[in-house]
BADO-359023 format. One record per residue (C-alpha): x, y, z; residue number from 1; residue in three letters. Coordinates in nm, 4 decimals, decimal comma. Layout:
# residues N
       xx       yy       zz num residu
        X        Y        Z NUM    ala
...
END
This chain:
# residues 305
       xx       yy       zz num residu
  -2,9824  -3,2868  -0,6991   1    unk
  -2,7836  -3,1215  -0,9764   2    unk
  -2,6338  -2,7799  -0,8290   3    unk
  -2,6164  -2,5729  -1,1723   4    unk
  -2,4707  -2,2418  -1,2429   5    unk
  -2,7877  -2,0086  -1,1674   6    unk
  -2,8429  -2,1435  -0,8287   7    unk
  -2,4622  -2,0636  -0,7210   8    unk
  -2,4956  -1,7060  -0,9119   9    unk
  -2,8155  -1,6411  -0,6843  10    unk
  -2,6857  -1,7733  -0,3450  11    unk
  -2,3769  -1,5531  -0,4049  12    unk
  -2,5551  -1,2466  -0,4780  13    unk
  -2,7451  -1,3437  -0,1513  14    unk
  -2,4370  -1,3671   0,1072  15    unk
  -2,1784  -1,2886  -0,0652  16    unk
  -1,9796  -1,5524  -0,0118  17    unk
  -1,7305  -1,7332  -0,2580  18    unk
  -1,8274  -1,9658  -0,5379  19    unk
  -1,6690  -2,2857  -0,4025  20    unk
  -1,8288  -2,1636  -0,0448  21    unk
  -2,1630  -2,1299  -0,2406  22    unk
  -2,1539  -2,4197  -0,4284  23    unk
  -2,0596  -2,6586  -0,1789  24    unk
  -2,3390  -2,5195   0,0787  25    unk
  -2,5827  -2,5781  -0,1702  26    unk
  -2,4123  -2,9481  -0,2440  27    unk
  -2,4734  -3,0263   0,1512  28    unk
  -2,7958  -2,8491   0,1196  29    unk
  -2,8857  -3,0662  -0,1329  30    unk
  -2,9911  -2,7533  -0,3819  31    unk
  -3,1890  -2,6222  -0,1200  32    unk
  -3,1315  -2,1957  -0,1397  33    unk
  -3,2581  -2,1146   0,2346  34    unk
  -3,0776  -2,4026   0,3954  35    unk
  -2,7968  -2,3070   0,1753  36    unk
  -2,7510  -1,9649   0,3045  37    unk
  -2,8413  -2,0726   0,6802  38    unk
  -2,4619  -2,2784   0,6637  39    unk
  -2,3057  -1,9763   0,5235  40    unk
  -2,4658  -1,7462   0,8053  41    unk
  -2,3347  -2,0188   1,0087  42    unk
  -2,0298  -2,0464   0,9173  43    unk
  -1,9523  -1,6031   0,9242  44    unk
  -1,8704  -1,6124   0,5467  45    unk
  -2,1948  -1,4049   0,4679  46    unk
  -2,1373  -1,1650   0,7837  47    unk
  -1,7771  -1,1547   0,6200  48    unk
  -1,8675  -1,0121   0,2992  49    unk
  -2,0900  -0,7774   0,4237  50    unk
  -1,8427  -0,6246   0,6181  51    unk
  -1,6259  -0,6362   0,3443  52    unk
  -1,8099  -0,3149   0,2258  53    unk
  -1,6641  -0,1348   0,5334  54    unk
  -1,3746   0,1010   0,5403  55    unk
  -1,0415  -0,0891   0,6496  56    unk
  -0,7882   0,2031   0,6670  57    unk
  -0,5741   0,0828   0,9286  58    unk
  -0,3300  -0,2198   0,9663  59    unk
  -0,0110  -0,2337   0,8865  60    unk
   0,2504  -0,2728   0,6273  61    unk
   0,4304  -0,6649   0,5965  62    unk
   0,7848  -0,6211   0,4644  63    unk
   1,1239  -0,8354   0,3641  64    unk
   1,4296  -0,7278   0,1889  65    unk
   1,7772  -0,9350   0,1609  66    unk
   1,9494  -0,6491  -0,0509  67    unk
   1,8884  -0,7836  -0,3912  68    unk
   1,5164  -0,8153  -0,3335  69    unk
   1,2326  -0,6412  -0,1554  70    unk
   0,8314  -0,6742  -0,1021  71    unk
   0,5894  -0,4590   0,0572  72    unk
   0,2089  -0,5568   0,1455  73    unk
  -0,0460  -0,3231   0,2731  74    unk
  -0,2775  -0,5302   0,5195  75    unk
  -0,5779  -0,3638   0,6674  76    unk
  -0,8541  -0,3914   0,8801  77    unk
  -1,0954  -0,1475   1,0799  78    unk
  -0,9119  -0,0623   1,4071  79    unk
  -0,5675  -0,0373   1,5243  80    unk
  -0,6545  -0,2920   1,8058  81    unk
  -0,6796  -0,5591   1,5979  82    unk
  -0,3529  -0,4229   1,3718  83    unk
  -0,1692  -0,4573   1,6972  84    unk
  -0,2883  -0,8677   1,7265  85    unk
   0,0265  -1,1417   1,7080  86    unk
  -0,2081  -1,3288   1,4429  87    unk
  -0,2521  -0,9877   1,2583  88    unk
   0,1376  -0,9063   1,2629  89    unk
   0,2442  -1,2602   1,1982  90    unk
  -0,0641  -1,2471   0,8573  91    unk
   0,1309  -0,9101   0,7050  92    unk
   0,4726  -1,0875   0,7754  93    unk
   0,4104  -1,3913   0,5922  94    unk
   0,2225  -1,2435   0,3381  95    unk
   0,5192  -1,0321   0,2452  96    unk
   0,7522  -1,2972   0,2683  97    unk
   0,6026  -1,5424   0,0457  98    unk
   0,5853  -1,2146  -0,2010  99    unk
   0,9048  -1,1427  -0,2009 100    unk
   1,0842  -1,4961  -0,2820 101    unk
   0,7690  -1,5319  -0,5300 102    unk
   0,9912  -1,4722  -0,8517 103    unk
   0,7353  -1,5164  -1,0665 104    unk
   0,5868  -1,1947  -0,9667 105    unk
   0,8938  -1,0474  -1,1230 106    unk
   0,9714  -0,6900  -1,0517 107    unk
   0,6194  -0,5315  -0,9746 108    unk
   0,6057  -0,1778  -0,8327 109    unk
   0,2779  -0,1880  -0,8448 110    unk
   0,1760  -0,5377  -0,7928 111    unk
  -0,1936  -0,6816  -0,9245 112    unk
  -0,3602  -0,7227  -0,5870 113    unk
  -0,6662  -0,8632  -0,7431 114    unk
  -0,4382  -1,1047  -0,9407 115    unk
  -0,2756  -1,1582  -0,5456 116    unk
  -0,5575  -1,1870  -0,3627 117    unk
  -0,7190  -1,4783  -0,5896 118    unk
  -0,3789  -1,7095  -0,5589 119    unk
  -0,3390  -1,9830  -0,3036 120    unk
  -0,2406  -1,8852  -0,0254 121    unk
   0,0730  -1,9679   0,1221 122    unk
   0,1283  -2,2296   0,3826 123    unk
   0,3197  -1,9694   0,6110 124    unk
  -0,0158  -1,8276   0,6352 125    unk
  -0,2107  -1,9326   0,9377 126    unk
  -0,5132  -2,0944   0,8753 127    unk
  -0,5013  -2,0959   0,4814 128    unk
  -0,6766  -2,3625   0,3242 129    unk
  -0,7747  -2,1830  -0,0198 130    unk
  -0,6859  -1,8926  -0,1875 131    unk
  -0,5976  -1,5389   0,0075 132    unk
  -0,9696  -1,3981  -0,0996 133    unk
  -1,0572  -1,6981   0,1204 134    unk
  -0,8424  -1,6376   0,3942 135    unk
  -0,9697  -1,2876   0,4181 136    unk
  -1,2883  -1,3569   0,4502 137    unk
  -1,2004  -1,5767   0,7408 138    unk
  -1,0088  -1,3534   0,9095 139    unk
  -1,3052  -1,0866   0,9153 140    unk
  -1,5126  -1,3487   0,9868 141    unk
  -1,2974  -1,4314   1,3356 142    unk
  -1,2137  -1,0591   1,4375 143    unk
  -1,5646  -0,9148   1,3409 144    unk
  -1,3764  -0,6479   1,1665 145    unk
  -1,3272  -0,6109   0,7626 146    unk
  -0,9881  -0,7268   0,6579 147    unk
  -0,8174  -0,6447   0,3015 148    unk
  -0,5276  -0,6907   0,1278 149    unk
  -0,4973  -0,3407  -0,0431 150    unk
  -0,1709  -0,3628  -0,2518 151    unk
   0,1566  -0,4717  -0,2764 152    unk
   0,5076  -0,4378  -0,4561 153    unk
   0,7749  -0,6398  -0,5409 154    unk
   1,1085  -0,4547  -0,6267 155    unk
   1,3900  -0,6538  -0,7834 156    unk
   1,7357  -0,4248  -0,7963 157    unk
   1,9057  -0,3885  -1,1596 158    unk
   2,2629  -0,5392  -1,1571 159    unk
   2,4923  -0,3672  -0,9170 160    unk
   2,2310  -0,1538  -0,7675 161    unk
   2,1211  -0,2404  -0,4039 162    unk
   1,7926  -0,1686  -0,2099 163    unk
   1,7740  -0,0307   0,1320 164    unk
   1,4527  -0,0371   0,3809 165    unk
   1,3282   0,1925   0,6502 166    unk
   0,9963   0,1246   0,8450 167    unk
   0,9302   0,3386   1,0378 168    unk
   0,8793   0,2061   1,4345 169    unk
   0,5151   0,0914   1,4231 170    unk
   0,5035  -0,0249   1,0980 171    unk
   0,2500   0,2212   0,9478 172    unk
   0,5088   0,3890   0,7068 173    unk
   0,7801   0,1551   0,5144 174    unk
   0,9956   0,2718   0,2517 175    unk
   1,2482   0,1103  -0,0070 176    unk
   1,4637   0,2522  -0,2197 177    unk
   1,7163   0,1198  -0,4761 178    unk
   2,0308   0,3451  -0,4937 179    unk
   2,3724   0,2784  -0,6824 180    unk
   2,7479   0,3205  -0,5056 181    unk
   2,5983   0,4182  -0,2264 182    unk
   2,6668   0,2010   0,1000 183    unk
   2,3963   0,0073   0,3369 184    unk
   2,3966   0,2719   0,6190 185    unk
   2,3760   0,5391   0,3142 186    unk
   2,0899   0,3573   0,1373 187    unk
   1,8747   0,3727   0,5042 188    unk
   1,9162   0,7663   0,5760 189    unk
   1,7889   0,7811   0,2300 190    unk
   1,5090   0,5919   0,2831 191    unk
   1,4280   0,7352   0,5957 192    unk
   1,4284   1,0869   0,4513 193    unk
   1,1647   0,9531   0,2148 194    unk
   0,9518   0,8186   0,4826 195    unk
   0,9944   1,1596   0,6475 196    unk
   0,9483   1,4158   0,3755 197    unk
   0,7306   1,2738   0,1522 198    unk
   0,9145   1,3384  -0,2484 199    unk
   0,6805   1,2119  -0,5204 200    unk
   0,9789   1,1739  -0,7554 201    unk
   1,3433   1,0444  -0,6918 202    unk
   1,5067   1,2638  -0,9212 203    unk
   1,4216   1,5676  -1,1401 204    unk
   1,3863   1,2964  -1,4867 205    unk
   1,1211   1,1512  -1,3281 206    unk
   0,9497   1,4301  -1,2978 207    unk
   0,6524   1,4183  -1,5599 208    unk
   0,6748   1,6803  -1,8510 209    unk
   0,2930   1,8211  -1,7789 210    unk
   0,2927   1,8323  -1,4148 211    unk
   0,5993   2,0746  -1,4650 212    unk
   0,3903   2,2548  -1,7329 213    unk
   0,0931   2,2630  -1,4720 214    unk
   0,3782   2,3821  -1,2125 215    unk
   0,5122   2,6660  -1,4258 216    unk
   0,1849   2,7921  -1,5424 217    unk
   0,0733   2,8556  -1,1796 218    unk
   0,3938   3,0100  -1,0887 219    unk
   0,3642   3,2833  -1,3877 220    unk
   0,0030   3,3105  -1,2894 221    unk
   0,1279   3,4327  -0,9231 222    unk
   0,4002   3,6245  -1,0532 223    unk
   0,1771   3,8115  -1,2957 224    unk
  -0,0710   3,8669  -1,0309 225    unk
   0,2350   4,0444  -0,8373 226    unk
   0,2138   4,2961  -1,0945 227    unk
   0,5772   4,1951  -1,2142 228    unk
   0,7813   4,3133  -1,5473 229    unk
   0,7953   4,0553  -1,7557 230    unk
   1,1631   4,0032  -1,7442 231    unk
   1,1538   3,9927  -1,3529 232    unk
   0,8491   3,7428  -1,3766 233    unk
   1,0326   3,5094  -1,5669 234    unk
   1,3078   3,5250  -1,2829 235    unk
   1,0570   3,4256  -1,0419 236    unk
   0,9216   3,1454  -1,2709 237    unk
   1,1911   2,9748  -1,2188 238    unk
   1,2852   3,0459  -0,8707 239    unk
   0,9387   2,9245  -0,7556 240    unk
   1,0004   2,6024  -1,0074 241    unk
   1,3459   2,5333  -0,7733 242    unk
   1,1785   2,5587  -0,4670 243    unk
   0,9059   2,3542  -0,5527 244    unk
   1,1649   2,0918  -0,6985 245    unk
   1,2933   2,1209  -0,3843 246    unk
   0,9903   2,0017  -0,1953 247    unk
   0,9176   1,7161  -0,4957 248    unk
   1,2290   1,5811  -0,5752 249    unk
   1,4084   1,3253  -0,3419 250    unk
   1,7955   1,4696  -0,4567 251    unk
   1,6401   1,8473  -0,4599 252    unk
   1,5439   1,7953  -0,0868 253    unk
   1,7452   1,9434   0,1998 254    unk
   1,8989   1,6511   0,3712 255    unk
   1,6972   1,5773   0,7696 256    unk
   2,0020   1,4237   0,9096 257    unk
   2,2267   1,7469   0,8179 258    unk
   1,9963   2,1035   0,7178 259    unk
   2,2638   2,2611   0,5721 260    unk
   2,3462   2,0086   0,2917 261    unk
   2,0871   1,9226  -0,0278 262    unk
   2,0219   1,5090  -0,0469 263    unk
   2,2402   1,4842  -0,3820 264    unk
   2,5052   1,6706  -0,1419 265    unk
   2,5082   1,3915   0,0931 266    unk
   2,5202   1,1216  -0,1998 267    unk
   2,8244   1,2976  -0,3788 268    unk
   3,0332   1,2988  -0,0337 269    unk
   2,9606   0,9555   0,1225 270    unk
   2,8428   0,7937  -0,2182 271    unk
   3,0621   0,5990  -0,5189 272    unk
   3,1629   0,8671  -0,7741 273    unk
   2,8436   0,7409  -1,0269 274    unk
   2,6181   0,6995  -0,6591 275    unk
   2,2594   0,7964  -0,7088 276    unk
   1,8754   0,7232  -0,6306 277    unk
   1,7071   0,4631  -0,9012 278    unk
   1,3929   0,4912  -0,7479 279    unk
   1,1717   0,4496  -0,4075 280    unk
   0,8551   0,3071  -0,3249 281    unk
   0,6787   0,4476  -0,0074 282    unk
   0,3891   0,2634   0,1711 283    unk
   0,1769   0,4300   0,4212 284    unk
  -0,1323   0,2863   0,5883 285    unk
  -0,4811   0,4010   0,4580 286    unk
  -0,3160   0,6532   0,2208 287    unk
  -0,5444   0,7036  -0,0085 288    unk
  -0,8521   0,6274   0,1732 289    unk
  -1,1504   0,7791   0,2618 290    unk
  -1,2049   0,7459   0,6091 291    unk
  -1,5921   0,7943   0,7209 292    unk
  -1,6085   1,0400   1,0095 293    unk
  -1,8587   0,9136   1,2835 294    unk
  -1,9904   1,0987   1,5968 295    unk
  -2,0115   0,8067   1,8328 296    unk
  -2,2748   0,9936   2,1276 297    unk
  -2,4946   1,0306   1,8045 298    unk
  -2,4568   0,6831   1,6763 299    unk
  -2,5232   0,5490   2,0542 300    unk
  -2,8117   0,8011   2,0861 301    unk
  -2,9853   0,6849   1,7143 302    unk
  -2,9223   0,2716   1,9436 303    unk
  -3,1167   0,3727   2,2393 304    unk
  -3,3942   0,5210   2,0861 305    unk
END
């Protein structure tokens, strides 16, 4: 029987499941719809997509950097018990392997995941027979748990730059950042004060124009409010702009390893006489996502009734 384009569309809005999954159950089926979706219930790629709908906002963070080169993947799944699984550590690690010595990914901060996920994927990747879309769904299918592959970036240092990388023990926070004169052991404490404090920007030229403007309208607004001259306002514009610089801006921070000293400090005394921050990139685990809040005695309570 001839499997056409409608009857693939319709199983796949039933389960789920992928078109090649669809398309060859129906083929075995021999265009039959039920039997069709009986082998994909079978085979856990319709339980898989349903749980795909589920929030995954733990996991952990695959990484790889040689100095020149650096890639970070965000993983996830549902629980941190199956984030802590060899197969789930050894997934993240490939993954971000095969990312980082993919060149034609070029220098991507902020990688196409959908683009990603839809490739073949690699052969350092346990169990892949298709693309990573298809290895996903197998994985939830085996743990029972909803497993994504949220993002990624691929950061390629300019010439004579270097990158350093900090992940933090765990593997839930990972930071790189690409400095200039500035030596390996250097190029680590800087990373780690990003992984620690949080900047948004590396230095103050990063910084865009409006969020200052938003910055510096809420700071007169507070020093108005104070019932201020306008003269000593102004002073307090800017002092509040400084401070917050200071909380924003990787080379404005105070240094963790040493209070006393700013970050650009540090990088003038052990740095190159041009050493300085290019940029960062700072992963952590289900940043950005909405976790749902359960209350478990109710859930088990709503079971037993």
């Amino acid at each position: 029987m001839e499997i056409t384009t409608a009857m693939i569309k319709e199983l796949r809005e039933k389960t789920g499941a992928g078109i090649l999954d669809c398309k060859s159950a129906l083929t075995e089926a021999d265009g039959s719809l039920e039997e069709a979706e009986k082998s994909l219930r079978k085979k856990g790629l319709a339980a898989a997509a349903k749980k795909a709908g589920r929030v995954a906002a733990e996991g952990l963070v695959g990484y790889a950097c040689d100095g020149a080169t650096a890639a970070l993947v965000e993983l996830n799944c549902e629980t941190d018990f199956v984030a802590k699984t060899d197969e789930f550590k050894a997934a993240r690690t490939a993954l971000a392997a095969w990312v980082a010595g993919e060149a034609s990914f070029g220098d991507a901060v902020e990688g196409n995941a959908e683009a990603l996920r839809a490739m073949k994927a690699p052969a350092t990747l346990a169990g892949s027979t298709g693309s990573i879309t298809e290895w996903l769904q197998a994985a939830t299918a085996k743990t029972g748990e909803n497993t994504q592959l949220r993002r990624f970036a691929r950061i390629v240092a300019g010439e004579g730059n270097a990158l350093a990388l900090y992940a933090h023990p765990g593997d839930k926070t990972v930071v790189v950042v690409e400095t200039k004169g500035c030596d390996a052991e250097l190029g680590r404490d800087l990373a780690m004060q990003v992984a620690a404090m949080t900047p948004l920007y590396a230095v103050r030229e990063d910084v865009p124009a409006k969020a200052i403007a938003d910055e510096r309208e809420i700071a007169k607004a507070k020093a108005v409010a104070a019932g201020k001259p306008e003269a000593v306002a102004e002073k307090m514009v800017e002092g509040m702009i400084g401070k917050w610089y200071g909380e924003v801006v990787l080379v404005d921070q105070t240094f963790v390893k040493d209070d006393p000293k700013k970050v650009s400090q540090v990088i003038a005394e052990r740095g190159g006489k041009d050493a300085g921050v290019v940029r960062f990139v700072r992963y952590k685990v289900g940043e950005g996502v909405e976790k749902k809040q359960t209350d478990l005695a109710a859930e088990v309570a709503e079971l037993t009734k």
